[in-house]
DOVO-381339 format. One line per 3 residues: number of its first residue (from 1); their letters; for each residue x, y, z of C-alpha. Coordinates in nm, 2 decimals, padded with zeros to 4 digits, always signed. Example, Ala and Ser with C-alpha at 12.3 -4.5 7.8 and 13.67 -1.06 7.14 Angstrom:
DOVO-381339
1) AS) +01.23 -00.45 +00.78 ~ +01.37 -00.11 +00.71
end
This chain:
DOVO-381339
1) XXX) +00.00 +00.00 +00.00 ~ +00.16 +00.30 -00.10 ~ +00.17 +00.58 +00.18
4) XXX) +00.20 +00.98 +00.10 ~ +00.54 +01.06 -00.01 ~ +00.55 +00.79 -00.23
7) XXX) +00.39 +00.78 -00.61 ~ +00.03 +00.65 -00.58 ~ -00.01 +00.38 -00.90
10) XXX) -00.17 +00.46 -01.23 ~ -00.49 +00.23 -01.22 ~ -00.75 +01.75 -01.14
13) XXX) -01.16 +04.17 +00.34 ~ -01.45 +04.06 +00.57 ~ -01.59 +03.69 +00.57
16) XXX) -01.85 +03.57 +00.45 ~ -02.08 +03.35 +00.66 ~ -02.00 +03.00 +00.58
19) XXX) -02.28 +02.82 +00.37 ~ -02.49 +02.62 +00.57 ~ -02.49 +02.27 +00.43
22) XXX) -02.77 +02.11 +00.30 ~ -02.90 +01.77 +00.38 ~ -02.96 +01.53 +00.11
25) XXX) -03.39 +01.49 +00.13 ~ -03.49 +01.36 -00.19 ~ -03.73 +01.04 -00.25
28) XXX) -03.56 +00.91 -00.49 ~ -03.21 +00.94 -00.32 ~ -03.04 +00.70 -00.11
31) XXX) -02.77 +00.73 +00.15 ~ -02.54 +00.47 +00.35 ~ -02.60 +00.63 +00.68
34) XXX) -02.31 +00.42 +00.86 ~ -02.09 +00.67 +00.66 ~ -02.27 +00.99 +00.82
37) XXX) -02.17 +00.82 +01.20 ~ -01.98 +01.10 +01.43 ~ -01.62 +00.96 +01.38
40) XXX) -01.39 +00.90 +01.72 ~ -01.08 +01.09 +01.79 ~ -00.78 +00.88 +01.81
43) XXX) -00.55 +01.00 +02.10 ~ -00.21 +01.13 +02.06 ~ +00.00 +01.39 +02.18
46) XXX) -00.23 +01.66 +02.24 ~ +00.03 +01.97 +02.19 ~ +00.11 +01.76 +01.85
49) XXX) +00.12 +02.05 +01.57 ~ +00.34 +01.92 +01.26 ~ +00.51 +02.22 +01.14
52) XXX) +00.50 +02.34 +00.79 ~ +00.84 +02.14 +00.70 ~ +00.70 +01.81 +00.77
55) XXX) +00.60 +01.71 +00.44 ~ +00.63 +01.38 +00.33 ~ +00.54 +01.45 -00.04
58) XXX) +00.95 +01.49 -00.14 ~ +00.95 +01.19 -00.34 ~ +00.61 +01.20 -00.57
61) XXX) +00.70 +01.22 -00.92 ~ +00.43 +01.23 -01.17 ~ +00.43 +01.03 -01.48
64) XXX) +00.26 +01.24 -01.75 ~ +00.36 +01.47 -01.95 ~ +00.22 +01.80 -02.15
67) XXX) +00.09 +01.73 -02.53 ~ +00.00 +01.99 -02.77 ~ +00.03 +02.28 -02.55
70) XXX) -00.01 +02.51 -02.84 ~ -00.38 +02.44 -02.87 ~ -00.48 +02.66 -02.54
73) XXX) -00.28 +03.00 -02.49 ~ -00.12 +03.02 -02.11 ~ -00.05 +03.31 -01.90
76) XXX) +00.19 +03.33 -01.57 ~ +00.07 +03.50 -01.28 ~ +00.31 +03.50 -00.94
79) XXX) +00.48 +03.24 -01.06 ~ +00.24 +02.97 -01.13 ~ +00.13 +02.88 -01.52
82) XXX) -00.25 +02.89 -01.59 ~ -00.47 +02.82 -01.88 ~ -00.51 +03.19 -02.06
85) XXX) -00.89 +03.01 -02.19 ~ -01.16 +03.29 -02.18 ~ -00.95 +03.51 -01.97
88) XXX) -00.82 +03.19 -01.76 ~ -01.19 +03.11 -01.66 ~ -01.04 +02.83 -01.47
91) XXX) -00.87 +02.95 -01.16 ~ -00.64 +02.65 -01.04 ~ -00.32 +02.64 -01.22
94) XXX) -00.21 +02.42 -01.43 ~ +00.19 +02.33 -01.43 ~ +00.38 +02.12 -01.29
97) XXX) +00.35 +02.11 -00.99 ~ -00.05 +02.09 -01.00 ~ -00.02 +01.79 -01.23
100) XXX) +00.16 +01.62 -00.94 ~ -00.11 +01.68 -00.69 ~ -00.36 +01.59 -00.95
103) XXX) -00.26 +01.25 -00.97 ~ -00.20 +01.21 -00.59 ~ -00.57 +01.38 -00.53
106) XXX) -00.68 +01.10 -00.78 ~ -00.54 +00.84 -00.57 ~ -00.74 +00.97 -00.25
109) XXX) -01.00 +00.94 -00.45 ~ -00.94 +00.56 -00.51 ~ -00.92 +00.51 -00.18
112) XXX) -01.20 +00.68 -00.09 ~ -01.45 +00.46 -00.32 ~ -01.27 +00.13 -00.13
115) XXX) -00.99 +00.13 -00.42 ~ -01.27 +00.14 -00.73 ~ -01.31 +00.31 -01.01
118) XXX) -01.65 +00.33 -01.00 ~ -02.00 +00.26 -00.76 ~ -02.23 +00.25 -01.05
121) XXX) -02.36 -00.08 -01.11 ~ -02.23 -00.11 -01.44 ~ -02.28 -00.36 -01.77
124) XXX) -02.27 -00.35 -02.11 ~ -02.05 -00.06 -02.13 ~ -01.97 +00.02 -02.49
127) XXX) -01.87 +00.40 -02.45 ~ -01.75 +00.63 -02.14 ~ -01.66 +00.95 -02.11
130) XXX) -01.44 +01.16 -01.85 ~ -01.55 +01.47 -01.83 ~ -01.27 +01.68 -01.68
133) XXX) -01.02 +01.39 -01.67 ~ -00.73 +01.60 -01.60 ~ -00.40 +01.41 -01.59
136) XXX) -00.64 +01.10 -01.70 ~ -00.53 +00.93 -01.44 ~ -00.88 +00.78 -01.36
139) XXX) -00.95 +00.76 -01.76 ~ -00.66 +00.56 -01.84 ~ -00.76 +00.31 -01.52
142) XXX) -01.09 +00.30 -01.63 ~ -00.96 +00.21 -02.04 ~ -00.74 -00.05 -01.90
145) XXX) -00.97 -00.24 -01.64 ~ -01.29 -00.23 -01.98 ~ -01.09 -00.27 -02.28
148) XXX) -01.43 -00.36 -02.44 ~ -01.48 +00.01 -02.39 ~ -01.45 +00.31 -02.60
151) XXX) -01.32 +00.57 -02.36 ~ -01.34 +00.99 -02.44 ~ -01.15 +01.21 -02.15
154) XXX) -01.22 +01.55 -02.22 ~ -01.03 +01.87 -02.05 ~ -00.94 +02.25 -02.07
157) XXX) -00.59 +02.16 -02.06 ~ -00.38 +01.95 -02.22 ~ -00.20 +01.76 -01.93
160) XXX) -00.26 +01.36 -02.06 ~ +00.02 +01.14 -02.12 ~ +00.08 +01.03 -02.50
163) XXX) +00.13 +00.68 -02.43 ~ -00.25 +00.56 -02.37 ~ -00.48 +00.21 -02.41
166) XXX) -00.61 +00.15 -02.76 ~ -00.92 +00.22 -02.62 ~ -00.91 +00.57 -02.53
169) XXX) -00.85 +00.92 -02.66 ~ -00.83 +01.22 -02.54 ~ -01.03 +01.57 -02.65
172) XXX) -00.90 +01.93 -02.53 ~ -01.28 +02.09 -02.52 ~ -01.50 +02.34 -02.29
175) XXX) -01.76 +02.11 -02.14 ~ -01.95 +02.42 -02.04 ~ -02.05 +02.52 -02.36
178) XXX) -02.28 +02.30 -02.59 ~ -02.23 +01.98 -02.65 ~ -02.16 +01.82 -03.03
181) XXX) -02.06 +01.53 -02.97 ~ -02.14 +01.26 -03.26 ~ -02.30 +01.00 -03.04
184) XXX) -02.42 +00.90 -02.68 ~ -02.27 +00.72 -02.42 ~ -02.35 +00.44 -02.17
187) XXX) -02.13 +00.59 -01.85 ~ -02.04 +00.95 -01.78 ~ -01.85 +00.99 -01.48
190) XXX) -01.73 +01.35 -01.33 ~ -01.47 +01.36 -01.09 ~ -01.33 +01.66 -00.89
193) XXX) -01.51 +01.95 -01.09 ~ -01.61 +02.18 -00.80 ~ -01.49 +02.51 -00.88
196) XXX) -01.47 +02.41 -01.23 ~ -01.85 +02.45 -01.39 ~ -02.03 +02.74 -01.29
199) XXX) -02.39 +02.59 -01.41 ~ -02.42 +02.25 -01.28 ~ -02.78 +02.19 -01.41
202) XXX) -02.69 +02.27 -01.75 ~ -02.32 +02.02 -01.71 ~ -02.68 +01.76 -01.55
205) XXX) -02.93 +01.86 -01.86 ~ -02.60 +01.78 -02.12 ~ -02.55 +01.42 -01.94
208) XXX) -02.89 +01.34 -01.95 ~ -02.95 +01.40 -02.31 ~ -02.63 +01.24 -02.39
211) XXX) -02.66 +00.91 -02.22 ~ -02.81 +00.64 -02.35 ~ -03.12 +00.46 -02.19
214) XXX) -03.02 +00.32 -01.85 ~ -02.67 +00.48 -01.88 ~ -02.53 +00.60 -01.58
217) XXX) -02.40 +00.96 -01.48 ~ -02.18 +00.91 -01.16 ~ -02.00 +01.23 -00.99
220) XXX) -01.76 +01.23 -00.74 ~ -01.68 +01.51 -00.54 ~ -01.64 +01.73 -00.25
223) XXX) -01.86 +01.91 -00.08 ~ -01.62 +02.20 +00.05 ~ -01.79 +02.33 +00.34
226) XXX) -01.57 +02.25 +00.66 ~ -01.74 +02.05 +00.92 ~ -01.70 +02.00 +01.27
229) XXX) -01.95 +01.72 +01.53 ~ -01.72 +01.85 +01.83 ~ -01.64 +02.19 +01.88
232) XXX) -01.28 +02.14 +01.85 ~ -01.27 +02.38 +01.55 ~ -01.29 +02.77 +01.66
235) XXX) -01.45 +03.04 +01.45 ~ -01.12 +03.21 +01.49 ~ -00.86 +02.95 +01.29
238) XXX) -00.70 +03.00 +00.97 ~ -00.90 +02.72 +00.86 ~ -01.19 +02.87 +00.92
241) XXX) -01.15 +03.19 +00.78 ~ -00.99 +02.97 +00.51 ~ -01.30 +02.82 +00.45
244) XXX) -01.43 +03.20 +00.46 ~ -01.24 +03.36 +00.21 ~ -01.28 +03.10 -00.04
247) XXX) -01.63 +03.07 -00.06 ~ -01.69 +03.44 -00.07 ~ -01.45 +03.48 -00.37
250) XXX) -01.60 +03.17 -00.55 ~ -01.89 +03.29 -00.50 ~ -01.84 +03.65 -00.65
253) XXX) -01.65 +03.45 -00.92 ~ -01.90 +03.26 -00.98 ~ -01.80 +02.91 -00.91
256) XXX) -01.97 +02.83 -00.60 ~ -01.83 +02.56 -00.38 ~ -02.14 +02.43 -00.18
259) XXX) -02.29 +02.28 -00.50 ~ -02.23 +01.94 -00.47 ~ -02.46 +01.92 -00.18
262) XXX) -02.73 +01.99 -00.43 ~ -02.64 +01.71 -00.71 ~ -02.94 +01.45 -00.58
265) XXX) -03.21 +01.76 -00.60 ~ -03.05 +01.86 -00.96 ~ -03.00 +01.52 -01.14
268) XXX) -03.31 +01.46 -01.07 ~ -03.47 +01.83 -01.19 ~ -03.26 +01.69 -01.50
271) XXX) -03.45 +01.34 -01.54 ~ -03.24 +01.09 -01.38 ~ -03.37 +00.80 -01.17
274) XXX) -03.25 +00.53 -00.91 ~ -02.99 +00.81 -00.72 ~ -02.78 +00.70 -00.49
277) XXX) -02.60 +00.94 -00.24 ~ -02.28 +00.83 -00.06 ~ -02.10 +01.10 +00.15
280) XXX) -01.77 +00.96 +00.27 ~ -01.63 +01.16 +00.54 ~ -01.23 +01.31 +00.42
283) XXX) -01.06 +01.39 +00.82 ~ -00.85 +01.68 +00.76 ~ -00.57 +01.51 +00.92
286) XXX) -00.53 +01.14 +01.08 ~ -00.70 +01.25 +01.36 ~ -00.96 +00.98 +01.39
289) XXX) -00.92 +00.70 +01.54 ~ -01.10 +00.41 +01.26 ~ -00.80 +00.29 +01.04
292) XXX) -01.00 +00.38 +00.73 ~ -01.10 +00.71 +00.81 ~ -00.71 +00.78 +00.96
295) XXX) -00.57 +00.73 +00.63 ~ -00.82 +00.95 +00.41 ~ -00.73 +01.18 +00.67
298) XXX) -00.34 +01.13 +00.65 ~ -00.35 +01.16 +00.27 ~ -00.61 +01.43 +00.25
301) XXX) -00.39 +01.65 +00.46 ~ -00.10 +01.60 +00.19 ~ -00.29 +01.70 -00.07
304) XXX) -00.52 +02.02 +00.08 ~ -00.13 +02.12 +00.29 ~ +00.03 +02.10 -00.04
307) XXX) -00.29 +02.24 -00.26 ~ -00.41 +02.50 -00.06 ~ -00.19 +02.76 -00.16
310) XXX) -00.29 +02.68 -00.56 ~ -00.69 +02.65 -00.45 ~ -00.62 +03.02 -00.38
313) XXX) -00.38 +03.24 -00.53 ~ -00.58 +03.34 -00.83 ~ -00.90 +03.34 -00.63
316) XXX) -00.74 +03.56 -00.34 ~ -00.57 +03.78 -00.61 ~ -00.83 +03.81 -00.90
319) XXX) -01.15 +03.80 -00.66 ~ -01.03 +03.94 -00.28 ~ -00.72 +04.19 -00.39
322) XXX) -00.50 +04.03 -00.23 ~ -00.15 +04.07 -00.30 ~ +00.03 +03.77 -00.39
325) XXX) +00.25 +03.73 -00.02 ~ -00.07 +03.77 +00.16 ~ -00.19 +03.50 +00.01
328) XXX) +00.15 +03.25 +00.09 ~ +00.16 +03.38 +00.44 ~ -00.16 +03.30 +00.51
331) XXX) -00.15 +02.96 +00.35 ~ +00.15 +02.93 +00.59 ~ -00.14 +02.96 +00.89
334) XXX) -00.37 +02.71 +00.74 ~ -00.11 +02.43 +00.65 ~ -00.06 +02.47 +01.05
337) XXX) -00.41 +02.45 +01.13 ~ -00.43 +02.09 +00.85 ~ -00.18 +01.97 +01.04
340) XXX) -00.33 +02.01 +01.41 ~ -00.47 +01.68 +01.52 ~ -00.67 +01.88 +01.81
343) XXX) -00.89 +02.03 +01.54 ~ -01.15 +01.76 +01.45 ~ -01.31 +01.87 +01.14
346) XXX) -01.38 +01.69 +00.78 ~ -01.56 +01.73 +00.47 ~ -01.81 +01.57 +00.32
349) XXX) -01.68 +01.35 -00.01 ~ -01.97 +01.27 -00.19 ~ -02.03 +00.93 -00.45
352) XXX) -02.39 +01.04 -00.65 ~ -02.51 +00.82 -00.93 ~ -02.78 +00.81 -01.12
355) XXX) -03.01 +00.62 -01.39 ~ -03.12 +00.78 -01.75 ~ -03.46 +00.60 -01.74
358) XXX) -03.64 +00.49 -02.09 ~ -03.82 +00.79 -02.26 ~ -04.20 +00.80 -02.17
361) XXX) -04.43 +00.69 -02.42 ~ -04.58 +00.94 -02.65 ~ -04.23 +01.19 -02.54
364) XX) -03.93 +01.31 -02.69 ~ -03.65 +01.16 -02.53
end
């Protein structure tokens, strides 16, 4: 089992009042409720505070590579490369360094779904498509474990490796905008996308009419609104006002990071069937004490300790004003606050999927 620090295996001014998150109460949406249980602290040293030199990420390399960088224009701002798209409407970077955490994100992911690609019940699979497949870490899994499959990952960037499956290929494309694609598919699958679409119900509507009948969306994501069942997190922390910040500029931005909450309500507005709702608690830290939940927690504090500071620069700079060392000094505070095994807070990772069912008699489908 590979641990962080070591490359995960191929198989993306004043606060604001944090949203208030939104139960998921929909008939035709299921939850495991042994996931929502109140998860136990573990105990340890309670002054332990790992300080911001403690990485263990040294040793990550990534294994992909850019291709065709000339088809999307980039820009540089304060050191980190971005897509130059529509005025770099995305506002993570996209260099090196973010391909790395990527890939390791992916691989929390993995773990996350009990090391599967997929909760779907899948058959009979004859296309797929990745919609924001990033690196195409998850695509290229996904190719080689259904090489019955035609596989499409589409992105904004292009970040995928060359050397791919027979089965798949790889499209640089704004999914926000229209669809023309030249046939349906029987699997859609969406991964990691929060702050990346700005009108979910539409990205929904697009699925739905480009599934087949009985062909499965599935999304996977996080609901970034920072929870705590034990009052160990104060109003006051940097992760807090972390938490804060970010929603406020997202919000202004337009990308607003509370949405995921909302897929049940919306795939069904959108016409899908059979939902199914999993949240899957991700521990800031290893501060649980269930072995599960203690290593989401160890490798989700490697990848928001070493993401955070990407999550927010453009946001903090474009959005808030913030000048660019602003930004890294207080990234410096949250990192310490990720890394404090007193503060018992989460977020909610969510597994939705959902059914295209067969048009209605006398209806357009």
């Amino acid at each position: 089992m590979p641990t962080p620090g070591s490359s995960p295996p191929r198989h993306k001014s004043a606060s604001a009042s944090p949203p208030a998150a939104r139960p998921i109460d929909d008939a035709n949406a299921t939850t495991d409720t042994a996931l929502t249980a109140v998860l136990e602290a573990d105990e340890f040293d309670s002054e332990q505070v790992l300080d911001d030199g403690d990485s263990a990420i040294g040793s990550f390399h990534s294994s992909t590579m850019s291709m065709r960088d000339e088809l999307i224009s980039q820009v540089k701002e304060h050191g980190r490369q971005y897509t130059g798209y529509m005025g770099a409407k995305y506002v993570l970077p996209m260099d090196e360094q973010e391909i790395e955490r990527l890939d390791f994100q992916c691989h929390l992911v993995w773990l996350t779904l009990d090391k599967q690609q997929n909760w779907a019940p899948l058959k009979d699979i004859r296309r797929a498509l990745d919609v924001g497949c990033g690196t195409g870490m998850w695509t290229i899994d996904f190719a080689d474990a259904h090489p019955e499959t035609d596989v499409l990952g589409v992105d904004l960037a292009p970040v995928q490796p060359l050397s791919v499956p027979p089965n798949l290929s790889f499209e640089i494309d704004d999914l926000e905008q229209p669809w023309n694609f030249t046939h349906k598919f029987d699997y859609i699958h969406c991964q990691l996308m929060i702050g990346a679409f700005q009108d979910w119900l539409k990205f929904f509507r697009q699925s739905f009419e480009f599934l087949e009948t009985d062909g499965y969306l599935e999304v996977h994501d996080i609901d970034f609104v920072i929870k705590c069942d034990d009052g160990t997190l104060p109003d006051d922390s940097a992760l807090v006002k972390w938490h804060d910040h970010m929603h406020e500029a997202a919000k202004t931005a337009g990308f607003p990071l509370d949405a995921i909450g909302h897929v049940p309500e919306m795939m069904r507005e959108a016409g899908f069937v059979d939902i199914v709702a999993t949240p899957v608690k991700w521990p800031i830290n290893p501060w649980p004490k269930t072995a599960k939940y203690k290593e989401l927690g160890r490798w989700a504090q490697e990848n928001f300790t070493w993401g955070c500071d990407s999550m927010s620069l453009a946001l903090f700079t474009r959005v808030l004003g913030w000048s660019a060392d602003e930004v890294h000094v207080f990234m410096a505070m949250v990192r310490q606050d990720l890394r404090n095994r007193k503060l018992h807070a989460y977020w909610n990772f969510w597994v939705v999927h959902g059914r295209k069912p067969p048009p209605v008699a006398g209806l357009d489908n």
